[in-house]
N, C-alpha and C positions, 0 to 999 in steps of 0.2 A: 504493500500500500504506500503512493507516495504521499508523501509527507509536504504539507503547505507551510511555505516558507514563513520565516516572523516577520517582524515587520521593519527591525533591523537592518536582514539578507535584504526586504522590498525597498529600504532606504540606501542601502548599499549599490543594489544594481540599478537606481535611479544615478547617486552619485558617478556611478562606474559609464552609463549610457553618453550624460553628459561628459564626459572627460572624454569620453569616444568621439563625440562631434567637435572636441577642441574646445571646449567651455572648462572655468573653473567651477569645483563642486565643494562642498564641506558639508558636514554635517556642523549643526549649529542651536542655540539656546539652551534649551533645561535638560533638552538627551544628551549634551557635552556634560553639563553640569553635574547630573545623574549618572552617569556611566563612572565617573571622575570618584562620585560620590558612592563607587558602587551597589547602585541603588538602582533596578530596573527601571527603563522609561516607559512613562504612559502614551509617548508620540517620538514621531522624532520628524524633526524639519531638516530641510536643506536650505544653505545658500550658495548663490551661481553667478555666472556673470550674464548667464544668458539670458533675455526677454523673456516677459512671458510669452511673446508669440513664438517664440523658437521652442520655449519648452513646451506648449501644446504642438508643436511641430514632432518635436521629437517622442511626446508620449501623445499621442492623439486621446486616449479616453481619459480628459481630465477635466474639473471643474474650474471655470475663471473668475471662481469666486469675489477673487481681491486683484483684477488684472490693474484695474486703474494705479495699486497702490505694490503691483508687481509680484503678486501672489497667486500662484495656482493651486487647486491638490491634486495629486497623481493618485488614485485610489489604487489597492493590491488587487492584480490581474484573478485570483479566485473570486475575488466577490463583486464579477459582474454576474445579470445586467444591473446597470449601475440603478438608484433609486432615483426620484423624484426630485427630491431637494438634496443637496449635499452634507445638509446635520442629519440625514437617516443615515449617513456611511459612516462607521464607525474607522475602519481600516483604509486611512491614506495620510499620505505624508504631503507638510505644507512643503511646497519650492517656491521659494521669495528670492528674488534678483538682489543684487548688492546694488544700493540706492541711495542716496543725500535727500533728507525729506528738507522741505519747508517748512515754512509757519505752521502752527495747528488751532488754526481759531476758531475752530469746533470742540478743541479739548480733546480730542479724540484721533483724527486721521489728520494728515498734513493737506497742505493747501496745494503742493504741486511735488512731485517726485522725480529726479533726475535718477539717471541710473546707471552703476557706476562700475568702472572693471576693479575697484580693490576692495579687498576683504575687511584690507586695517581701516577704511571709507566707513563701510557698510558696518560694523558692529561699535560704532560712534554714536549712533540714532540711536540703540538697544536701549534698555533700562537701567540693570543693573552689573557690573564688573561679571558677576558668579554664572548672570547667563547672556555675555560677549563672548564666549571663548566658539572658536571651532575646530573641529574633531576631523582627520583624514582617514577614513574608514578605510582606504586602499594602501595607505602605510602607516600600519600598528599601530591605528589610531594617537597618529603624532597631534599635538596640540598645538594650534596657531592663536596664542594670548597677545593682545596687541591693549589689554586695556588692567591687567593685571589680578584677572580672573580668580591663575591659580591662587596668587596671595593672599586674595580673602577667602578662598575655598580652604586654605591650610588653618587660618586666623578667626576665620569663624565669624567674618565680617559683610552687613548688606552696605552696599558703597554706589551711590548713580554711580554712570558716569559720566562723567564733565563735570560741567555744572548740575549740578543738585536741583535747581531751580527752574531750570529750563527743562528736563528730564521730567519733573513732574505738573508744569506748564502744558506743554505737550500733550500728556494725558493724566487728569487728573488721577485716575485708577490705580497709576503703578504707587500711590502712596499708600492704597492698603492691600497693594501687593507688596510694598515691603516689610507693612506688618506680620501681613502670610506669611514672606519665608524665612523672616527674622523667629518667628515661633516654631513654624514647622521644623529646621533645621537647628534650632535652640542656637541661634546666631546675634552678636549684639548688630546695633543701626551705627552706622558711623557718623561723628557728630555733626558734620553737614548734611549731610542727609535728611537726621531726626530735625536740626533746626528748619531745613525747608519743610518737612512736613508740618511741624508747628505751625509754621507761617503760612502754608498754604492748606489747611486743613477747611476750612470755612467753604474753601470750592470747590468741595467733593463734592456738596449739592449738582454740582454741573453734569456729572457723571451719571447718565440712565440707571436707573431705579434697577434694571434687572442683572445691569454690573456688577453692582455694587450688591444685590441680593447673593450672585453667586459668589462673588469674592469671600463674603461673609461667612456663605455656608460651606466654603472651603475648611476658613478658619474654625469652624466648630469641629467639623469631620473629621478633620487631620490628625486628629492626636492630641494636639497643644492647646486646643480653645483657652483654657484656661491663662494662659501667656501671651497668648493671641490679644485676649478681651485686656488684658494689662496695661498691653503695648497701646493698642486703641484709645484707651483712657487716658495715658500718659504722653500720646502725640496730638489730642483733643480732636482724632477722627470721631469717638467715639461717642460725644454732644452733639456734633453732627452728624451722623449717619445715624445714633438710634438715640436720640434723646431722652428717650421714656425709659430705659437704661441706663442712661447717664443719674438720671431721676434716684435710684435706690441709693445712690452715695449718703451715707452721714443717717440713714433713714433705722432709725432703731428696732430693735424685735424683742419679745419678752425672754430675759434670761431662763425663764426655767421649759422653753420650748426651741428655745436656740441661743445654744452657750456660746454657740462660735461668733457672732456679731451680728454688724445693722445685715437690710438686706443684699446688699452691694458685694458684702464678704461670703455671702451663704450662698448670692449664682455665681461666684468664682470657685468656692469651692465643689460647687454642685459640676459647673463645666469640666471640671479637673476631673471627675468621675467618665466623663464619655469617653468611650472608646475609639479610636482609630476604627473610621470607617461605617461608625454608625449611621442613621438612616438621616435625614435631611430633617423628619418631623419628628423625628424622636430630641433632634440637637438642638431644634429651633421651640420646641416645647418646655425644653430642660430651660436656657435664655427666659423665656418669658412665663414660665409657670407663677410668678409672682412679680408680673407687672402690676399686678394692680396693686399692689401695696402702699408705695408712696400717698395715694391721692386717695386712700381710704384711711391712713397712717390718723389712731388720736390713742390719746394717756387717756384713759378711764381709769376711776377711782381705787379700779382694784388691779388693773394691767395695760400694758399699751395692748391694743385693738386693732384688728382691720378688718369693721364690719363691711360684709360685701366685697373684698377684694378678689372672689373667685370670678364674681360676677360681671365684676368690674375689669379685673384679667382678660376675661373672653372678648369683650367687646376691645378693650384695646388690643390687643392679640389680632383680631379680623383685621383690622385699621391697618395697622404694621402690614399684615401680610397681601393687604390689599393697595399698599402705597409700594409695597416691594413687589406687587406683579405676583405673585406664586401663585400656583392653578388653585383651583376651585375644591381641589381635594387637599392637596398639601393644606389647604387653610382651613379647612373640615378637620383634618385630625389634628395639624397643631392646637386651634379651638379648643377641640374635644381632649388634649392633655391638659389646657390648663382648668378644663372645668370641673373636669375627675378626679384633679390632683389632692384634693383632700378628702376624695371617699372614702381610701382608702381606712381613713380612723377609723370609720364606724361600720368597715366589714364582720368584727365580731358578734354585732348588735342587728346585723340585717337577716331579712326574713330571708328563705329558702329562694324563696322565687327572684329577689329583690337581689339577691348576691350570684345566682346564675344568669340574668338580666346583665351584671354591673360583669362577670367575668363573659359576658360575649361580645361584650365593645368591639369594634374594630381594630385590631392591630392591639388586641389588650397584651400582648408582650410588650408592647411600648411603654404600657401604663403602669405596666409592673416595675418596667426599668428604671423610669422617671421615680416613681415612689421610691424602691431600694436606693437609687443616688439619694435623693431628697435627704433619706432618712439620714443615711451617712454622713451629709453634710450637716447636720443638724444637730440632735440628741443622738441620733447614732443606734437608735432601734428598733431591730428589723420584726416586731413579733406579728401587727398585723400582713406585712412581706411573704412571713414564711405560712401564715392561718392560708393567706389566698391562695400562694403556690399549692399548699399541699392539698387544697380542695381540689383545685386546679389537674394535681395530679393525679386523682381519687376518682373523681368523678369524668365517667364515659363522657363524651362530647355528645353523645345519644341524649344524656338527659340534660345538660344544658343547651341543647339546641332541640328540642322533642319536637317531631311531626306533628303537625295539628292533628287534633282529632274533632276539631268540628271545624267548617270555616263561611263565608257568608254566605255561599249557595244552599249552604247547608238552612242555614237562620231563614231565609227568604221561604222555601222548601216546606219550615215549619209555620209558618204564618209569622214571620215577622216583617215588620215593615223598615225598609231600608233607609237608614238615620245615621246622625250621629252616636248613638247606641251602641249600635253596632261594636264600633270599637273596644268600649267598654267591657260589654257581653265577652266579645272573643279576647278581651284581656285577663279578664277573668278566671276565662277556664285557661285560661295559659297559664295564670298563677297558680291555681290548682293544680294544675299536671306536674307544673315544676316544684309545686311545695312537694308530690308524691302523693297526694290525694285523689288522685284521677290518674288511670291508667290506659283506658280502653274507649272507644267512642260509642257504646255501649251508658258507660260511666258519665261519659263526659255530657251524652243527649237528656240524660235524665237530671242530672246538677243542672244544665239550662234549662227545664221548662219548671224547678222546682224553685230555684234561684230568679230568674227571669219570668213569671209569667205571660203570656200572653193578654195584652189589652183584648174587652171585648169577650 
């Protein structure tokens, strides 16, 4: 059986195609960086001297996604026919021409692109020193650093370069992309650097909402949120991109339910709990499970309070993730973690039917995960945690999801007339069935007409 090549080999024989038509090729940005770091790449680019129009010449099936800005993708020759749009293809590698950009008075792309035969040219415009460097796949992966790459790759340093200021002028985004890999890589900012982002932090605002969404939800996912959200605070991207997080600093909690501090200290400690790689809603739920706090925050006579902050949570939670653009489901279950996030106390107190309802949620591994961090970060115990898992673990998914044993056709059938009622009726015997008190539909016909009468 042959074997389909990685994506490496497919950036390799890109590089190899063009060096065949007399073009320079390299391998370049975060797959130099990552290889460096021996750390697998999640992509790998090229840069060339070639045009784009040469290099759709040379690989005909490619997308000219970013031709104006000298960017094509060559997708891997197994996964055609190729798809509709180009974010369905997962496997192709970006080839971007060596280029001198212009102005960027959009914040975002340059205002005109020249394009250029040198490499030491073309990794001038880049972001960061760590992803300038390029890589010769065709000799032992020699390294071409023209900006001093390796040196903060050894020192553990994020460095623009050039100027600092112009680098994040350009596009406002790469400033909480230097928070991202200043965390992800446990790397410090280098002190021009952090002073541009201080100073230009206020103009993240310019940056699309859905940029800045994913940037973010890098930084939870990664591994370091916790460092990530630090950095954010301490470059004051963090007043500006989520203010209502900014919000919990200095915001106090009752000691004898959270020893660890206000609540500013308990979502740092809480992020510190997520894993490398967890879900988008599970990271973005943990972040905002007690937003509501601040603006519900009052000292009552016997403890500080915060009447309605689950409630209050939820609606700003929507808002947030409705100014960030996320779909329609992502914001269904983020919602739905912070609105569940204190059921959890009073699992041991809930009826049968009432705590197989609450363990069928959607994605309630989520809700579990959220609670056991919570707890952690908190008082630090796990006992309603382990009551749910182990029901969780006990009981058949047969009986927390039980087949109806009567449903509306059924009700109409009997003479009832179709209502708001209804609902009720058939909630009914669901509690029934799930308390264990109804088995059979047999059981279930006779509790409705003895339960329910018939009007008339």
């Amino acid at each position: 059986m042959k074997m389909k090549p990685t994506m490496r080999e497919h950036a390799t024989n890109i590089v190899r195609e063009l060096r065949h038509h007399g073009f320079q090729a390299y391998f370049a940005g975060g797959c130099v960086r990552d290889t460096l770091l021996a750390i697998a790449p999640a992509d790998y680019d090229v840069a060339t001297d070639a045009t784009p129009q040469q290099v759709m010449r040379i690989f005909p099936e490619t997308y000219a996604v970013g031709a104006q800005f000298g960017v094509v993708l060559v997708p891997a020759p197994e996964d055609y026919p190729r798809p509709q749009t180009p974010s369905e293809h997962p496997n192709h590698v970006e080839v971007a021409t060596f280029r001198n950009d212009g102005a960027y008075s959009d914040g975002r792309h340059p205002d005109s692109v020249r394009y250029s035969k040198s490499p030491q040219e073309d990794v001038q415009r880049r972001d960061f020193t760590i992803n300038g460097l390029l890589m010769d796949p065709l000799d032992n992966d020699r390294v071409l650093d023209f900006v001093g790459g390796r040196k903060d790759l050894e020192a553990g340093i994020i460095r623009a370069i050039g100027n600092a200021g112009l680098r994040f002028q350009e596009d406002k985004l790469r400033m909480l992309r230097a928070v991202r890999f200043a965390a992800r890589f446990q790397y410090t900012i280098e002190p021009q650097t952090f002073a541009a982002i201080r100073k230009l932090a206020p103009h993240i605002e310019q940056v699309s909402r859905e940029r800045v969404r994913d940037e973010l939800t890098k930084m939870l996912t990664e591994g370091h949120a916790r460092v990530a959200f630090e950095l954010l605070d301490a470059t004051g991207l963090l007043k500006q991109a989520l203010p209502e997080i900014d919000r919990m600093h200095g915001v106090e909690q009752p000691p004898q339910f959270h020893p660890e501090g206000d609540v500013w200290i308990h979502t740092l400690l809480l992020l510190e709990q997520l894993q490398p790689r967890c879900s988008r809603t599970l990271a973005w739920g943990a972040l905002l499970h007690d937003v509501g706090k601040p603006p519900t925050f009052r000292v009552a006579p016997d403890r500080i309070r915060f009447d309605g902050h689950v409630e209050v949570g939820v609606r700003m939670a929507e808002a947030i993730c409705r100014r960030l653009h996320f779909s329609n489901d992502d914001t269904r279950q983020i919602a739905a973690l912070v609105a569940n996030h204190m059921r959890f106390g009073d699992a041991g107190r809930m009826k049968e039917s009432t705590l197989k309802r609450f363990m069928r949620l959607p994605h309630f591994d989520e809700h579990m995960e959220l609670h056991r961090i919570d707890c952690l970060s908190s008082h630090g115990g796990l006992d309603m945690y382990e009551l749910v898992r182990n029901r969780l673990e006990s009981t058949p998914a047969e009986h927390i999801r039980p087949a109806s044993l009567v449903n509306g056709d059924d009700l109409i059938q009997l003479g009832y007339r179709p209502g708001p009622e209804f609902r009720a009726i058939l909630s009914a015997i669901e509690d029934a069935q799930l308390e264990g008190t109804l088995h059979t539909r047999e059981e279930a016909l006779s509790f409705l007409l003895s339960e329910f009468p018939r009007a008339g």
